[in-house]
C-alpha positions as CSV (number, residue, x, y, z in Angstrom):
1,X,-71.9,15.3,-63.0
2,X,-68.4,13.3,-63.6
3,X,-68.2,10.6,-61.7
4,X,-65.5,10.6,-59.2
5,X,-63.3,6.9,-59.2
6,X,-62.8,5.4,-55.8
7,X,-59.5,4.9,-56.5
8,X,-59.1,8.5,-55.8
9,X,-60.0,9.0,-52.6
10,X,-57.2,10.5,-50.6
11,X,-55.7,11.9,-47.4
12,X,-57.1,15.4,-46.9
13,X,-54.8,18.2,-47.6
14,X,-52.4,19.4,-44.8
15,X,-51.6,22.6,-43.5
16,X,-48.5,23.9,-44.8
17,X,-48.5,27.5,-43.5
18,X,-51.3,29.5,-41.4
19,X,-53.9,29.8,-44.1
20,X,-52.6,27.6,-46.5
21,X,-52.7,23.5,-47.2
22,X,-51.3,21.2,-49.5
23,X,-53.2,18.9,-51.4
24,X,-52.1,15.4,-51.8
25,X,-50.3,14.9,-55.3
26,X,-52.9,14.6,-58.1
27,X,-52.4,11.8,-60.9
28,X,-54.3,13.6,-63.5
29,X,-51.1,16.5,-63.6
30,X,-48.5,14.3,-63.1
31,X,-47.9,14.4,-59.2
32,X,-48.6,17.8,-59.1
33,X,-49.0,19.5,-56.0
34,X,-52.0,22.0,-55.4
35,X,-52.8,24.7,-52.6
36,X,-55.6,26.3,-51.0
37,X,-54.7,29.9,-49.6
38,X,-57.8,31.0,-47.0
39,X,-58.5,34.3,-46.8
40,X,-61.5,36.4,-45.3
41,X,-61.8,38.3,-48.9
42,X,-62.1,34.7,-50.6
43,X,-60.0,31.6,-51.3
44,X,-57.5,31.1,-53.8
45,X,-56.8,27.6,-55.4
46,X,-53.3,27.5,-56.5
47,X,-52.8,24.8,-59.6
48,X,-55.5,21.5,-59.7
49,X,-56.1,19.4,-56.9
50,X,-57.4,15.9,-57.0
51,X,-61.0,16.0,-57.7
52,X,-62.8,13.7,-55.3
53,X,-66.0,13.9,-53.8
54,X,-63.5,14.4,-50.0
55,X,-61.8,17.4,-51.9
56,X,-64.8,19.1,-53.0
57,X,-66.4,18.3,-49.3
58,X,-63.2,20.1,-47.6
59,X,-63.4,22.6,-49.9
60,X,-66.7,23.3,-49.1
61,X,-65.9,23.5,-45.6
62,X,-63.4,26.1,-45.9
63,X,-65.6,28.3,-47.5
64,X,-65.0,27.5,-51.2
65,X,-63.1,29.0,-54.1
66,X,-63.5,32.6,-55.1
67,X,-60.6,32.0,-57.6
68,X,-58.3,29.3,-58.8
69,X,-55.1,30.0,-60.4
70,X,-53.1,27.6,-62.6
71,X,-49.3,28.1,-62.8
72,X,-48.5,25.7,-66.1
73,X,-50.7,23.8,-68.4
74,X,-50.0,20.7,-67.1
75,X,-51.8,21.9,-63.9
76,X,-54.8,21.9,-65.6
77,X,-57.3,19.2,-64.6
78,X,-61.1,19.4,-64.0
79,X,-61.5,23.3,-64.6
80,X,-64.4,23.1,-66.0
81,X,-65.9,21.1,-63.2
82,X,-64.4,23.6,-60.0
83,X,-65.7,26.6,-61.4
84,X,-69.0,24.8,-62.2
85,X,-69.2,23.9,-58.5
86,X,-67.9,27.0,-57.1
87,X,-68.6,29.2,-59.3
88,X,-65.0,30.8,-59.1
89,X,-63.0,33.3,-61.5
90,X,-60.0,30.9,-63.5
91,X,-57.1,32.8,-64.1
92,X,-54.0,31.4,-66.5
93,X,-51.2,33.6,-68.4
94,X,-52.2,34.5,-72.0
95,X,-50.7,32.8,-73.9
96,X,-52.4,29.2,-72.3
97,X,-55.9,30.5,-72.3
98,X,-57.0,28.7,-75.7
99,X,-56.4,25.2,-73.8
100,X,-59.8,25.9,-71.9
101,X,-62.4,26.8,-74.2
102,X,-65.4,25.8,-71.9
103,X,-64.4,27.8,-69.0
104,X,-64.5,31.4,-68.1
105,X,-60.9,32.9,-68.2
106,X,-59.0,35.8,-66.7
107,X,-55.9,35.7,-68.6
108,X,-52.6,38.2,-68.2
109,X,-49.6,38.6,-69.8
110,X,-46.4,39.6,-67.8
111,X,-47.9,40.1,-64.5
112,X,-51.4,40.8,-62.7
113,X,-52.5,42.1,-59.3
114,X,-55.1,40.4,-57.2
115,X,-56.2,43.0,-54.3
116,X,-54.0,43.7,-52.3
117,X,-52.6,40.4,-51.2
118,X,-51.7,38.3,-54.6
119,X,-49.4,38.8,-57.6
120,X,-48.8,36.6,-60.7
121,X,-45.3,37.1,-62.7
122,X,-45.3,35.3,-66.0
123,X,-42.4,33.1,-65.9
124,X,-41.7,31.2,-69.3
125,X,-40.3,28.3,-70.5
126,X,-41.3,24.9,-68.5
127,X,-44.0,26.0,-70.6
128,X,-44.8,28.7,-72.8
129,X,-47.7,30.0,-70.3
130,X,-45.7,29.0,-66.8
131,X,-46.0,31.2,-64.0
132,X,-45.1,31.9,-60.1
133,X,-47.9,33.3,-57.5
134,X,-46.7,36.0,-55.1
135,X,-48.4,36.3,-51.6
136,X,-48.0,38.9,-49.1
137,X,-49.2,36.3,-46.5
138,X,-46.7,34.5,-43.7
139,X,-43.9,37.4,-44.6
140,X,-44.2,36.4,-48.1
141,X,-44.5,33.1,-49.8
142,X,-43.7,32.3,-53.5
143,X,-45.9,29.2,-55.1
144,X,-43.4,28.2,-57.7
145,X,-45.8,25.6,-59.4
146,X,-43.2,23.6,-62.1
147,X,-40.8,26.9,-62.9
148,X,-38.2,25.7,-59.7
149,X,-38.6,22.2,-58.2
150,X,-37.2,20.6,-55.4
151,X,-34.1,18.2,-55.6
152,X,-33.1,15.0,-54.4
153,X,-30.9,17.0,-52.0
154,X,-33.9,19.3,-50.7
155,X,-32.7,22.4,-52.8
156,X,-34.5,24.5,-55.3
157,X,-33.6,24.4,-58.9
158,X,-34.9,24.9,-62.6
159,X,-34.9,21.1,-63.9
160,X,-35.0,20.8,-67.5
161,X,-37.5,17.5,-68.7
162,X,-38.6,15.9,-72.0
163,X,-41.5,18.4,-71.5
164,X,-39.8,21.7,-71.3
165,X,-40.7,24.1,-73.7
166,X,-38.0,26.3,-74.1
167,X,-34.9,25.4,-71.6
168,X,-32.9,29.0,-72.2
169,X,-35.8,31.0,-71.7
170,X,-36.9,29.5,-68.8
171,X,-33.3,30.1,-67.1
172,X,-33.6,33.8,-68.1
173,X,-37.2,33.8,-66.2
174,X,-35.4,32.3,-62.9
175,X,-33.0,35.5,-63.3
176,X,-36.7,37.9,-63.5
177,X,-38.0,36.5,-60.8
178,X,-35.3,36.4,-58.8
179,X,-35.4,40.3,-59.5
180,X,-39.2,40.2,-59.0
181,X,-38.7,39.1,-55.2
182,X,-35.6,40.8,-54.2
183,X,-38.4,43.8,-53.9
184,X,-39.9,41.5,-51.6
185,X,-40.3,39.9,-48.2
186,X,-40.0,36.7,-48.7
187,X,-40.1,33.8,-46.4
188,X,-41.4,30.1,-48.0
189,X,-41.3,28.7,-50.8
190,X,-43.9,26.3,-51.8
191,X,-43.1,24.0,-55.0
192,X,-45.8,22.6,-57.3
193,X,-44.2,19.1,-57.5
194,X,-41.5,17.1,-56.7
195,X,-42.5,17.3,-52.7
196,X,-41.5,14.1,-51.5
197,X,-37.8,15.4,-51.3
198,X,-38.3,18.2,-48.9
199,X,-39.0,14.9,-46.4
200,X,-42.2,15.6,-44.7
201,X,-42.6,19.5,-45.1
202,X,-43.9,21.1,-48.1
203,X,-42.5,24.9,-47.3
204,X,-39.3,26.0,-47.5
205,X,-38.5,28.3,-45.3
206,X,-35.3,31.4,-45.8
207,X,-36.9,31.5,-49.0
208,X,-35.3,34.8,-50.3
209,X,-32.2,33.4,-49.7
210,X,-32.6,29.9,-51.2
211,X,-34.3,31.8,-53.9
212,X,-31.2,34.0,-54.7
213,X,-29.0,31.3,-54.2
214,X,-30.4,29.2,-57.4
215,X,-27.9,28.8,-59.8
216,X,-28.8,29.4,-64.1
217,X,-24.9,28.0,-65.3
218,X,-25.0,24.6,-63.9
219,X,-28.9,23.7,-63.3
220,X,-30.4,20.1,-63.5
221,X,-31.9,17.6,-66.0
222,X,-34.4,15.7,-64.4
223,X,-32.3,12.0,-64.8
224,X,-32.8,11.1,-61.1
């Protein structure tokens, strides 16, 4: 069993939405920001959340993970050891599947259906396997792991980074989604990282229109 370092112990995740919570930022992707959607049929982990012996415990306590989802690659951390411990389905887009050999995958290519409640829309280019997670939840609420980011000013925006894998395509996938969710209710929007600038809250709420609003001709390199 890996050892878990003191040094990670953390504040327990918050409650973001009725049935969902925000983890703390997790180091080991970079700040990243994971979630736990709680459902009757099972939970869904959104992205990798610090894993400390309190995490797993809360987890526990909530009834587990039936599936964990993972939005980029550099979301990836410990999935080996969750599904060992809960035993839960991992699903990443196709083309990022190689990157855990060890683990059992469900992989997709442009989009996948999860019951009745989840969808996953392949949204390229922060990296080449990036994607967003739909649910029908809370009138709607779009997990937008590292595909839009908050800004220093609180808005939403595609922020190009030394990491990016392909900067054009990845404004082309804003324009999809946006498309994807205009058939949708939509009313949060809950980023993978960059939280501390929404100032205190980790949901943005009129999502379908702060969605629509995000602008492709004048977006952001992350300089700030």
């Amino acid at each position: 069993m890996t050892a878990i370092p003191v040094a990670q112990q953390q504040k327990p995740p918050r409650l973001v939405l009725p049935m969902v919570y925000g983890f703390p930022p997790n180091r080991e992707t970079l700040g990243g920001t994971a979630y736990l959607i709680v459902e009757n049929e099972g939970n869904t982990l959104i992205d990798s959340p610090p894993w400390t012996e309190s995490s797993q415990n809360w987890l526990r306590e909530q009834g587990g993970v039936q599936r964990l989802i993972l939005t980029h690659r550099g979301a990836i951390a410990h999935v080996r050891e969750i599904q060992r411990t809960f035993d839960c389905e991992v699903i990443i887009q196709a083309q990022e599947a190689y990157l855990l050999p060890q683990v059992r995958v469900t992989s997709f290519n442009h989009h996948l259906a999860l019951g009745e409640t989840l969808e996953i829309l392949w949204t390229p280019g922060h990296s080449p396997g990036s994607a967003c997670v739909y649910w029908y939840g809370q009138g709607g609420v779009l997990f937008t792991g590292r595909h839009l980011l908050p800004t220093p000013r609180g808005e939403l925006a595609p922020i190009k980074t030394a990491t990016t894998f392909h900067w054009p395509r990845q404004l082309r996938s804003v324009e999809a989604l946006k498309d994807f969710c205009r058939q949708k209710s939509l009313s949060y929007l809950c980023a993978g990282a960059n939280i501390g600038f929404l100032r205190g809250t980790l949901a943005i709420a009129n999502a379908q229109a702060v969605l629509q609003a995000v602008q492709v001709d004048n977006p952001l390199t992350n300089n700030f």
